[in-house]
mmJSON file of the N, C-alpha and C atoms, coordinates in Angstrom:
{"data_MODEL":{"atom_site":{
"group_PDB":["ATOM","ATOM","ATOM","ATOM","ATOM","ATOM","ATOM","ATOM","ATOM","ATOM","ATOM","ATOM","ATOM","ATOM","ATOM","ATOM","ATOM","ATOM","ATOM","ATOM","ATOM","ATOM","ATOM","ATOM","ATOM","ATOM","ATOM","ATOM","ATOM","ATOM","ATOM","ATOM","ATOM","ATOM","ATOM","ATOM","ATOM","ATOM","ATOM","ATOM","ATOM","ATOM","ATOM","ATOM","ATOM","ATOM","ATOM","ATOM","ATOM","ATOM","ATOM","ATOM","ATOM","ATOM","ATOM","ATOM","ATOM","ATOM","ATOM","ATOM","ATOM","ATOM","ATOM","ATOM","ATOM","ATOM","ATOM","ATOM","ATOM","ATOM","ATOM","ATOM","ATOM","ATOM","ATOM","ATOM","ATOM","ATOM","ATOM","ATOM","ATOM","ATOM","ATOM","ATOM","ATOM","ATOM","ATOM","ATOM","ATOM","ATOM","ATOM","ATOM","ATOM","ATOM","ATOM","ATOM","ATOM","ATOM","ATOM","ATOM","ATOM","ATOM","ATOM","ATOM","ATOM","ATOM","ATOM","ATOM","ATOM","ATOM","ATOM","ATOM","ATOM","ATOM","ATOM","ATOM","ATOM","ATOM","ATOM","ATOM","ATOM","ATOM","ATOM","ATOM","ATOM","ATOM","ATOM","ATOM","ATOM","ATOM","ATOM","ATOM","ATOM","ATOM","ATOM","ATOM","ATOM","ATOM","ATOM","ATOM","ATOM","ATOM","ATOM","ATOM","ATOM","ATOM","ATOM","ATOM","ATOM","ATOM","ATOM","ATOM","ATOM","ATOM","ATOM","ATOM","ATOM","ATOM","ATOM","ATOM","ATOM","ATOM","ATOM","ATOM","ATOM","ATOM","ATOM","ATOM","ATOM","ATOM","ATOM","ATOM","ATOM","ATOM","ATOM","ATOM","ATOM","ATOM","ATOM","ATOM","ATOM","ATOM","ATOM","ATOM","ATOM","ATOM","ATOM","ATOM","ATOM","ATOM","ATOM","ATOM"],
"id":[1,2,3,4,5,6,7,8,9,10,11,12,13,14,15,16,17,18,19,20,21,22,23,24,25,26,27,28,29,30,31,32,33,34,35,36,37,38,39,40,41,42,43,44,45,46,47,48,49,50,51,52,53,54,55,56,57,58,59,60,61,62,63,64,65,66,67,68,69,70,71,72,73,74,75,76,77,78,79,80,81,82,83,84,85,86,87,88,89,90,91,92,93,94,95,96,97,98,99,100,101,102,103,104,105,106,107,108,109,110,111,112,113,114,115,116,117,118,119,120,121,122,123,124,125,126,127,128,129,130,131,132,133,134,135,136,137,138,139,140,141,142,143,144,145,146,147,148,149,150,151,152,153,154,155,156,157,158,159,160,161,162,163,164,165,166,167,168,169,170,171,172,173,174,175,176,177,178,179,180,181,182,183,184,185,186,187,188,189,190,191,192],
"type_symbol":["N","C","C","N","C","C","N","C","C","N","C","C","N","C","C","N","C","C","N","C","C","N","C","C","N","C","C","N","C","C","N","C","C","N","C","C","N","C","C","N","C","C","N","C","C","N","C","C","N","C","C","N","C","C","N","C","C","N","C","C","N","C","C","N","C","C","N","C","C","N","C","C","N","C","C","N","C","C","N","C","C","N","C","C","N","C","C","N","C","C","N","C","C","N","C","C","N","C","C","N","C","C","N","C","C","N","C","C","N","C","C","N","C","C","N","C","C","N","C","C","N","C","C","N","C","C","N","C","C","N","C","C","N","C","C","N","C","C","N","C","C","N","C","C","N","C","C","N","C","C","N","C","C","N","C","C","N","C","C","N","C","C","N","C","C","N","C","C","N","C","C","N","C","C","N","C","C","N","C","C","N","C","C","N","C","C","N","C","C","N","C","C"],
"label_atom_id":["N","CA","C","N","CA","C","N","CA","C","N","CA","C","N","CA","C","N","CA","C","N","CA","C","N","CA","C","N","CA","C","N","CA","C","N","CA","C","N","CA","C","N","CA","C","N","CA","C","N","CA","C","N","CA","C","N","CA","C","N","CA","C","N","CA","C","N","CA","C","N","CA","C","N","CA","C","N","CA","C","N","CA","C","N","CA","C","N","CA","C","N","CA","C","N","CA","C","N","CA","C","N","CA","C","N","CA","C","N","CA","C","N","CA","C","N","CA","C","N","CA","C","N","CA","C","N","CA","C","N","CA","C","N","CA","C","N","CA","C","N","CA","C","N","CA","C","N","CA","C","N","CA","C","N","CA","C","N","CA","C","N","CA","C","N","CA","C","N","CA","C","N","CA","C","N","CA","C","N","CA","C","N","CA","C","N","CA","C","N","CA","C","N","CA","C","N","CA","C","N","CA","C","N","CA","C","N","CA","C","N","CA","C","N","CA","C","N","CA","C","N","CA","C"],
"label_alt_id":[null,null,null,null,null,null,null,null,null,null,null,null,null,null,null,null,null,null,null,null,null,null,null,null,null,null,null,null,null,null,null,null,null,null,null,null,null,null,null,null,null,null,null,null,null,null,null,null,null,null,null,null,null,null,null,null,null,null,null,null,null,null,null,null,null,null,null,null,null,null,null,null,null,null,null,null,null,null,null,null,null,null,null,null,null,null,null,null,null,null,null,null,null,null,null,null,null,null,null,null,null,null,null,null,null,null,null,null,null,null,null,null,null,null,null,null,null,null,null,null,null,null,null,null,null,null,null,null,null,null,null,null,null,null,null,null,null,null,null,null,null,null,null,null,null,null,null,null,null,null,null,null,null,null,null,null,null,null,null,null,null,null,null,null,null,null,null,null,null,null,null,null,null,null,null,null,null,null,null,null,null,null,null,null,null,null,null,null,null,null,null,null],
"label_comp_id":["UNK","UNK","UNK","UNK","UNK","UNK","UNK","UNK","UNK","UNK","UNK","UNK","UNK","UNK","UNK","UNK","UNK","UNK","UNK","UNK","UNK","UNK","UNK","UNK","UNK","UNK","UNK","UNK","UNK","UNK","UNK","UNK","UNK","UNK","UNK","UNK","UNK","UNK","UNK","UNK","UNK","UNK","UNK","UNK","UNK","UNK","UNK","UNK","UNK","UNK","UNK","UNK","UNK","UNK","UNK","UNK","UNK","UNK","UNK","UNK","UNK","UNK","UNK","UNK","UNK","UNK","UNK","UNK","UNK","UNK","UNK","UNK","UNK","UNK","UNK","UNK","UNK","UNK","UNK","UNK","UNK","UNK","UNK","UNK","UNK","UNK","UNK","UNK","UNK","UNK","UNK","UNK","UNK","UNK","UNK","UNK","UNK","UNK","UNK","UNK","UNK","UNK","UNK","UNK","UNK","UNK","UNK","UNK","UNK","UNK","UNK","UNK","UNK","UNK","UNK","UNK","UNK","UNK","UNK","UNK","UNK","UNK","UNK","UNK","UNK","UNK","UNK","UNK","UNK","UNK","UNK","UNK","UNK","UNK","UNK","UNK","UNK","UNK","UNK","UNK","UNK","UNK","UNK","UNK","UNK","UNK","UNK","UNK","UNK","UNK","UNK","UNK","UNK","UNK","UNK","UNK","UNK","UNK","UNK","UNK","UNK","UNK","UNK","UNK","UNK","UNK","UNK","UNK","UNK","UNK","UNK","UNK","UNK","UNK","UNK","UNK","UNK","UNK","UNK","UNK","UNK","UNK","UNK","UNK","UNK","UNK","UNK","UNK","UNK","UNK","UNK","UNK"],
"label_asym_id":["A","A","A","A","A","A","A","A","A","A","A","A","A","A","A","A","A","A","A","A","A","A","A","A","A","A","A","A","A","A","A","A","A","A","A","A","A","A","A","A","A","A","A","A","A","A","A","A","A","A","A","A","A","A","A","A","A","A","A","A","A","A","A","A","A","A","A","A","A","A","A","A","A","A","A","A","A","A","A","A","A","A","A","A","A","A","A","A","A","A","A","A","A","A","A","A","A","A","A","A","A","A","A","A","A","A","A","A","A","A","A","A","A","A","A","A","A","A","A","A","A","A","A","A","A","A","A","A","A","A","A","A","A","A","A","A","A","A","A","A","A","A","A","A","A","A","A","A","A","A","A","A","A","A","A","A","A","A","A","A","A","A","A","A","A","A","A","A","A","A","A","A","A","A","A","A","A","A","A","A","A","A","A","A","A","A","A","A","A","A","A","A"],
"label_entity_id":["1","1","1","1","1","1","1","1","1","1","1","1","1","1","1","1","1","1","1","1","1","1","1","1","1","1","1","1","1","1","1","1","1","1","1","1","1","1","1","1","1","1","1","1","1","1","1","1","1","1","1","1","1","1","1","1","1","1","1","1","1","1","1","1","1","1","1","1","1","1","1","1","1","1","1","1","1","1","1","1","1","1","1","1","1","1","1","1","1","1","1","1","1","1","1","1","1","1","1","1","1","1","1","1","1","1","1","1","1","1","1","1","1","1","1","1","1","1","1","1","1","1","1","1","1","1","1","1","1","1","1","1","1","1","1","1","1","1","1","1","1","1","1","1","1","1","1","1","1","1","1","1","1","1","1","1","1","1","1","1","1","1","1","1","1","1","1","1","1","1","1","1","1","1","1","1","1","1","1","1","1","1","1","1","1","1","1","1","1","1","1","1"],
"label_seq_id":[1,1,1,2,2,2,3,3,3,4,4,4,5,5,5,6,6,6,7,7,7,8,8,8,9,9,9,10,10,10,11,11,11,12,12,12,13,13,13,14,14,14,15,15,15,16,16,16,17,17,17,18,18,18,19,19,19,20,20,20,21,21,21,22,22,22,23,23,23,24,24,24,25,25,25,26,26,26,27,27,27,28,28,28,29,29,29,30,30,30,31,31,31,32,32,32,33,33,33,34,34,34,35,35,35,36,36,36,37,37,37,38,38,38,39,39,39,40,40,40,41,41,41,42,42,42,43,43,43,44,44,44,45,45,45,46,46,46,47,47,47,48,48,48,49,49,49,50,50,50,51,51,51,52,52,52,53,53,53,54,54,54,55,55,55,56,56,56,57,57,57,58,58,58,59,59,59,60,60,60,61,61,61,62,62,62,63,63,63,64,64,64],
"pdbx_PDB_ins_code":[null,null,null,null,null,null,null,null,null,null,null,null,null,null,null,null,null,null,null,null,null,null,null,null,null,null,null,null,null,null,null,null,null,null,null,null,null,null,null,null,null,null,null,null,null,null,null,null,null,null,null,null,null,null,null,null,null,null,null,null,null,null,null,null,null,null,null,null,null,null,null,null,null,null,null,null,null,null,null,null,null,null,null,null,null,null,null,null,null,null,null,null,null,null,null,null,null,null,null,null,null,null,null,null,null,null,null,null,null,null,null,null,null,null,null,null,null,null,null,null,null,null,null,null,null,null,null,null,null,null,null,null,null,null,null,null,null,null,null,null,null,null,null,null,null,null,null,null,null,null,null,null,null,null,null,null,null,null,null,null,null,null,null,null,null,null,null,null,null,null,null,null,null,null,null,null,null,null,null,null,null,null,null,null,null,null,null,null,null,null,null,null],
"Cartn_x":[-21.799,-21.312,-21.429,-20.299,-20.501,-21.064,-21.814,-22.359,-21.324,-21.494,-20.575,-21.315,-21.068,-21.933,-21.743,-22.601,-22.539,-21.431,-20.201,-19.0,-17.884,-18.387,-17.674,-16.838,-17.181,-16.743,-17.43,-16.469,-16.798,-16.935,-17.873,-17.098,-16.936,-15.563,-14.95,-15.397,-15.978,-16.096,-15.332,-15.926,-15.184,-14.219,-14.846,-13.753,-12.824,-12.78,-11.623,-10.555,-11.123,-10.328,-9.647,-10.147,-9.144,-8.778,-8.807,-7.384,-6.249,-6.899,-5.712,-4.804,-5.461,-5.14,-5.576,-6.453,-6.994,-7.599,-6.829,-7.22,-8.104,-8.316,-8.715,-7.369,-7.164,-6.144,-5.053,-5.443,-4.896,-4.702,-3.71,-3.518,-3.317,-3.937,-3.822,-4.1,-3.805,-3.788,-4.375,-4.889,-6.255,-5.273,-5.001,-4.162,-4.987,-4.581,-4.924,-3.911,-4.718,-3.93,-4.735,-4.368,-5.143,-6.771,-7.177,-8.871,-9.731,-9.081,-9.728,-9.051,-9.394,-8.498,-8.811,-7.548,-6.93,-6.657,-7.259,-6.786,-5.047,-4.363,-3.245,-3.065,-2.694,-2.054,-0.693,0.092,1.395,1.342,1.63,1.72,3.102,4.171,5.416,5.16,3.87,4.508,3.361,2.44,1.615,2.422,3.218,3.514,4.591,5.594,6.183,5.463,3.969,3.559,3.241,2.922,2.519,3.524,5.379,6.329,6.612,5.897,6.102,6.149,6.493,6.519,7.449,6.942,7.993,7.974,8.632,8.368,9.209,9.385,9.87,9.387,11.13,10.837,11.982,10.803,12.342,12.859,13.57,14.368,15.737,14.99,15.181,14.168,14.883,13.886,14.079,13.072,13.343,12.782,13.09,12.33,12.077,11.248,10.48,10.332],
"Cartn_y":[51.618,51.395,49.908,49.2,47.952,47.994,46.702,46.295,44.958,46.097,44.844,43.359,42.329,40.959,41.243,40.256,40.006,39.107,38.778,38.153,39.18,40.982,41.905,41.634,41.167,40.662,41.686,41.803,43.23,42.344,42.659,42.441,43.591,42.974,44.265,43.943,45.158,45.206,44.896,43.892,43.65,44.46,45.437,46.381,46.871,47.01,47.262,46.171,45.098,43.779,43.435,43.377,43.777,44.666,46.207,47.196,46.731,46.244,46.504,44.799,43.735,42.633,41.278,41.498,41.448,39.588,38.767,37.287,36.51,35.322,34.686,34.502,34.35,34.246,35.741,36.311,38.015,38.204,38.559,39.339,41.22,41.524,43.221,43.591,44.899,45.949,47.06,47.115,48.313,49.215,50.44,51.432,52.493,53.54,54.378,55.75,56.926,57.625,58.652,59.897,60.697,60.632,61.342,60.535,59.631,59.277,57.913,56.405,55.285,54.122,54.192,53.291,52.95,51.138,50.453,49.457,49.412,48.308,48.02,46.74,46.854,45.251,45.91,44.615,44.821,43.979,44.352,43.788,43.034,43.055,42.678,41.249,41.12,39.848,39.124,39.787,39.17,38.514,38.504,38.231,37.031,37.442,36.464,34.979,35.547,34.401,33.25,34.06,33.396,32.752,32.986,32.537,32.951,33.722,34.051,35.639,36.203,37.992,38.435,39.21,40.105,42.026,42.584,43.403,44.304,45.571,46.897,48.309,48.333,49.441,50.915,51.631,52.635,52.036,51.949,51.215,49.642,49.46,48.107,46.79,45.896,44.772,43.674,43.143,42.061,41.058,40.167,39.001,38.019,37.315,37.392,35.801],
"Cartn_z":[-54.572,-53.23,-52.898,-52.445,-52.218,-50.399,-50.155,-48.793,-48.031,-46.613,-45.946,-45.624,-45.565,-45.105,-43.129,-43.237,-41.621,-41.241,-42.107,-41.681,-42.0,-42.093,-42.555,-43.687,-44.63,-45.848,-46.711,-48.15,-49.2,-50.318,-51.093,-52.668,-53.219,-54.255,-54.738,-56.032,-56.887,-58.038,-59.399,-60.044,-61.224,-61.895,-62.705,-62.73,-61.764,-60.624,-59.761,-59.388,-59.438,-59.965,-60.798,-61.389,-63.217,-63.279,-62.858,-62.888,-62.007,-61.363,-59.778,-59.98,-60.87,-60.88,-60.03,-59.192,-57.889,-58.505,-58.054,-58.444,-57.037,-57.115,-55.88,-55.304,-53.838,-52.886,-53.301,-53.669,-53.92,-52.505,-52.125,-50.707,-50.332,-50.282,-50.468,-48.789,-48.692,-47.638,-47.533,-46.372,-46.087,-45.22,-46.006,-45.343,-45.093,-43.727,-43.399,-44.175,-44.839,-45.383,-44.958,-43.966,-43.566,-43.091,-43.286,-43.314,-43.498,-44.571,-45.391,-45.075,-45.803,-45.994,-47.491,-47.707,-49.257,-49.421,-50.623,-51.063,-51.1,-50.911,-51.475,-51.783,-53.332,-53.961,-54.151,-53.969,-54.354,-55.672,-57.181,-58.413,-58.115,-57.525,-58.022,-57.32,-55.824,-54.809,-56.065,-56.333,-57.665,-58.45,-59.068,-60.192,-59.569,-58.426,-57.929,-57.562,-56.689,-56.462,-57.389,-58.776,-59.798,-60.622,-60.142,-60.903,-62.247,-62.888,-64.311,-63.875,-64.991,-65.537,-66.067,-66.498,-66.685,-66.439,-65.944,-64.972,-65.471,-66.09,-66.649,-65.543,-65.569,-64.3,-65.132,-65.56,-66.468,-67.408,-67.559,-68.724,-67.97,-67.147,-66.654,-66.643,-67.617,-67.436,-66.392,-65.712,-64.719,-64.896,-65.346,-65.363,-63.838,-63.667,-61.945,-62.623],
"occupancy":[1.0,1.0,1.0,1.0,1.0,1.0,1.0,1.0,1.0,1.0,1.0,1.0,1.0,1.0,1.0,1.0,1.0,1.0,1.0,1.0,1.0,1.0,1.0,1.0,1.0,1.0,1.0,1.0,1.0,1.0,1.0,1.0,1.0,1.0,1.0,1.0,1.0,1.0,1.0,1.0,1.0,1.0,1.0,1.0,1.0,1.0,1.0,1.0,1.0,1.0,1.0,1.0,1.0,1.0,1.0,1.0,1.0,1.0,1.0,1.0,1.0,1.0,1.0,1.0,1.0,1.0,1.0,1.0,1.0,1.0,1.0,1.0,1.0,1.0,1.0,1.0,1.0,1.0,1.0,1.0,1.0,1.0,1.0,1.0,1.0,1.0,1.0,1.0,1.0,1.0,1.0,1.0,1.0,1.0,1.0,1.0,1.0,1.0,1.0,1.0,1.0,1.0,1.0,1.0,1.0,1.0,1.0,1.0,1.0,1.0,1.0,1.0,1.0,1.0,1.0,1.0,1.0,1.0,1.0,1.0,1.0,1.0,1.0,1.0,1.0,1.0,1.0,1.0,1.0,1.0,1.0,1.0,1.0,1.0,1.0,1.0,1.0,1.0,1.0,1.0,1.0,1.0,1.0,1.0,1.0,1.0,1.0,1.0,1.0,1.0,1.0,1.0,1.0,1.0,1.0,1.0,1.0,1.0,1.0,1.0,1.0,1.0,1.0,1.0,1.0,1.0,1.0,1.0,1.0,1.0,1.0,1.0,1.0,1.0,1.0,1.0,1.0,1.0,1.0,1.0,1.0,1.0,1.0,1.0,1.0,1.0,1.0,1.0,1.0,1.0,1.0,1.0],
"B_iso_or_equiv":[0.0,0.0,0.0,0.0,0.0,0.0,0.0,0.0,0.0,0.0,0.0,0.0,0.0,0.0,0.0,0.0,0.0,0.0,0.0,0.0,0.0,0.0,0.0,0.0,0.0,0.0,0.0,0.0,0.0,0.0,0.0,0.0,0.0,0.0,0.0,0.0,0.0,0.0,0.0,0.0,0.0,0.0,0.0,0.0,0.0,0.0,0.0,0.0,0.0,0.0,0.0,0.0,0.0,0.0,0.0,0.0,0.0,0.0,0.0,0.0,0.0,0.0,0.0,0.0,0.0,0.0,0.0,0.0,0.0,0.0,0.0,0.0,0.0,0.0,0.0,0.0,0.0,0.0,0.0,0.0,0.0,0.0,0.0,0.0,0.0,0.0,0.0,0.0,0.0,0.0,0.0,0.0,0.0,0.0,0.0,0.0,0.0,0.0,0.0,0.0,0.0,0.0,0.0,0.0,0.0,0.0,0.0,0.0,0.0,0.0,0.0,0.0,0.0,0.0,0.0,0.0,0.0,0.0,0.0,0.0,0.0,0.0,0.0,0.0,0.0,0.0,0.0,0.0,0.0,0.0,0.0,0.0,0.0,0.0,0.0,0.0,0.0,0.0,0.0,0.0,0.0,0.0,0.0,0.0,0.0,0.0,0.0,0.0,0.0,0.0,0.0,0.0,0.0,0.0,0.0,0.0,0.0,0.0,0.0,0.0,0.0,0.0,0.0,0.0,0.0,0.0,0.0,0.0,0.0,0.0,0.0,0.0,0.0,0.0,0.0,0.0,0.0,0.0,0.0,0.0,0.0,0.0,0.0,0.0,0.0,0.0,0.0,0.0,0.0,0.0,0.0,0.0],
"pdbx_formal_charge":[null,null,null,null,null,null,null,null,null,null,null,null,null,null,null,null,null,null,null,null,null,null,null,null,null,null,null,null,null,null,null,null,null,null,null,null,null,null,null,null,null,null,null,null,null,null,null,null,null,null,null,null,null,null,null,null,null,null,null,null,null,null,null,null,null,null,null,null,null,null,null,null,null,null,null,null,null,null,null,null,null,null,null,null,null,null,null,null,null,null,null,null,null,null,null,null,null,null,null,null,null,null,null,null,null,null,null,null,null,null,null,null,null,null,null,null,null,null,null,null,null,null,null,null,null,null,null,null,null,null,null,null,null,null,null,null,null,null,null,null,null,null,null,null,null,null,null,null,null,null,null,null,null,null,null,null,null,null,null,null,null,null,null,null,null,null,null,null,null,null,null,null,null,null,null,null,null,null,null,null,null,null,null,null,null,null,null,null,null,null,null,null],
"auth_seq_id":[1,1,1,2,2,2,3,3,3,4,4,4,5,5,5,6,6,6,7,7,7,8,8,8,9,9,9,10,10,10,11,11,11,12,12,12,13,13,13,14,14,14,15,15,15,16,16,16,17,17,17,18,18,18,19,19,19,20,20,20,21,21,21,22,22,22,23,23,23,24,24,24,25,25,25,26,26,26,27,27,27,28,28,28,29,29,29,30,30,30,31,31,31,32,32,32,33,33,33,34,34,34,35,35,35,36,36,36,37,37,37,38,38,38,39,39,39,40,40,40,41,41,41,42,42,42,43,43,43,44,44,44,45,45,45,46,46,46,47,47,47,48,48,48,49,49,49,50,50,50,51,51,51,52,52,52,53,53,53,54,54,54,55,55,55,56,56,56,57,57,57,58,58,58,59,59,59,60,60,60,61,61,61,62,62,62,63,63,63,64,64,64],
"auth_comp_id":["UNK","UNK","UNK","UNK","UNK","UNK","UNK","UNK","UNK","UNK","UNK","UNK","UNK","UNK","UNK","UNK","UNK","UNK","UNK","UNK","UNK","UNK","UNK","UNK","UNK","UNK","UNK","UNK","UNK","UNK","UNK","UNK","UNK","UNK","UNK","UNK","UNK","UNK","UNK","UNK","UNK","UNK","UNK","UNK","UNK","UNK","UNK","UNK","UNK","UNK","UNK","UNK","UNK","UNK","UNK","UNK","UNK","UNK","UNK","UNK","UNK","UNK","UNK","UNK","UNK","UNK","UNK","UNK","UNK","UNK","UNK","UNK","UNK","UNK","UNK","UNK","UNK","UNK","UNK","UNK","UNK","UNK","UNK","UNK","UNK","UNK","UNK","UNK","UNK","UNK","UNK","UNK","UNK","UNK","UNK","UNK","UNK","UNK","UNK","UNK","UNK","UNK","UNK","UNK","UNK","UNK","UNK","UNK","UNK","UNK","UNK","UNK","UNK","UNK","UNK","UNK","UNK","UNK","UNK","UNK","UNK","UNK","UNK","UNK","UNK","UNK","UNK","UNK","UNK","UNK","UNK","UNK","UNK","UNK","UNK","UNK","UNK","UNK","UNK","UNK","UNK","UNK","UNK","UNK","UNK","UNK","UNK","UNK","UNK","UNK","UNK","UNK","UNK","UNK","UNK","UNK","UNK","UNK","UNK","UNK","UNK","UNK","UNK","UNK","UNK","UNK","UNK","UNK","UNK","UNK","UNK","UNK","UNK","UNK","UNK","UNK","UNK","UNK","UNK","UNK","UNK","UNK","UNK","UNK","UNK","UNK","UNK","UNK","UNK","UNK","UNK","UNK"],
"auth_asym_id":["A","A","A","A","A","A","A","A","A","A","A","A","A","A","A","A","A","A","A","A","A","A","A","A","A","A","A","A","A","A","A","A","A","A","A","A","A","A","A","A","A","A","A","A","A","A","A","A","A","A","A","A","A","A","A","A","A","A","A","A","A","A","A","A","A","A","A","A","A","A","A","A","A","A","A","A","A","A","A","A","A","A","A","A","A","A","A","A","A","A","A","A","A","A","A","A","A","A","A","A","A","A","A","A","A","A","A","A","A","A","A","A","A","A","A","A","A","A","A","A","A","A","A","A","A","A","A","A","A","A","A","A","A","A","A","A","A","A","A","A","A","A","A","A","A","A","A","A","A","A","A","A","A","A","A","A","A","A","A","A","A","A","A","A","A","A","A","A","A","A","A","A","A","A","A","A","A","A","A","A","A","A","A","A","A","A","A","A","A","A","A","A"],
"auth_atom_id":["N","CA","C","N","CA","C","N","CA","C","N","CA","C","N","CA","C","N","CA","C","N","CA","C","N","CA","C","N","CA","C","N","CA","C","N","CA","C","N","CA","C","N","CA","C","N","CA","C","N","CA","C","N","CA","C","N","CA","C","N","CA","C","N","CA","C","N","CA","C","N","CA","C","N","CA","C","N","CA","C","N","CA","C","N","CA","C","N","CA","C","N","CA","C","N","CA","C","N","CA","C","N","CA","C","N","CA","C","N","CA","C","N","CA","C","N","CA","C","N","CA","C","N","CA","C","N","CA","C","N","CA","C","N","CA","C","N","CA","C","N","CA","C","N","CA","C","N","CA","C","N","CA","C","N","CA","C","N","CA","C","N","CA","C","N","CA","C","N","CA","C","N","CA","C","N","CA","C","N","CA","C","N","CA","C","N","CA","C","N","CA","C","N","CA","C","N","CA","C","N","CA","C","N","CA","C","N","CA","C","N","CA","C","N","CA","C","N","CA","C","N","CA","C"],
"pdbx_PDB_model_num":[1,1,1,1,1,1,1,1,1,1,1,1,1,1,1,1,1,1,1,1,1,1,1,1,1,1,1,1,1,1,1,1,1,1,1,1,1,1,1,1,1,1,1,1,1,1,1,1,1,1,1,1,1,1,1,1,1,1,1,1,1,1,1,1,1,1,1,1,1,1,1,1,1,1,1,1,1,1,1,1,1,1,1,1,1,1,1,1,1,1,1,1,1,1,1,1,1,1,1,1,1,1,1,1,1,1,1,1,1,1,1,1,1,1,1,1,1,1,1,1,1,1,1,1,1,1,1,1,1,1,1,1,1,1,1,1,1,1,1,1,1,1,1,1,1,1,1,1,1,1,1,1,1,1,1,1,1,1,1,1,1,1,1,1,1,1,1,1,1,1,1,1,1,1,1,1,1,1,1,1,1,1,1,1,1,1,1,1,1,1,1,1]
}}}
């Protein structure tokens, strides 16, 4: 279980960082989904911000 700071600040766990892609200046979203809240990264504004990728959706490739 991570602890909130007294500037309501989280750290997020390494491993959940590296699945999710989660860099410094990462911008993600705290959604409400029924009961709970949920992380959100968007991978695609990721990859834009970063100017490089390449991005396979189905059998479509996009280069970003």
């Amino acid at each position: 279980m991570t602890k909130v700071t007294a500037k309501y600040q989280i750290t997020i766990p390494p491993e959940v960082r590296t699945e999710l892609g989660i860099v410094p200046g990462s911008e993600v979203e705290i959604c409400k989904e029924e009961d709970r809240y949920v992380l959100v990264v968007d991978p695609i504004a990721e990859l834009k911000k970063n100017g490089v990728g390449d991005l396979r959706v189905n059998s479509l490739r996009m280069n970003i």
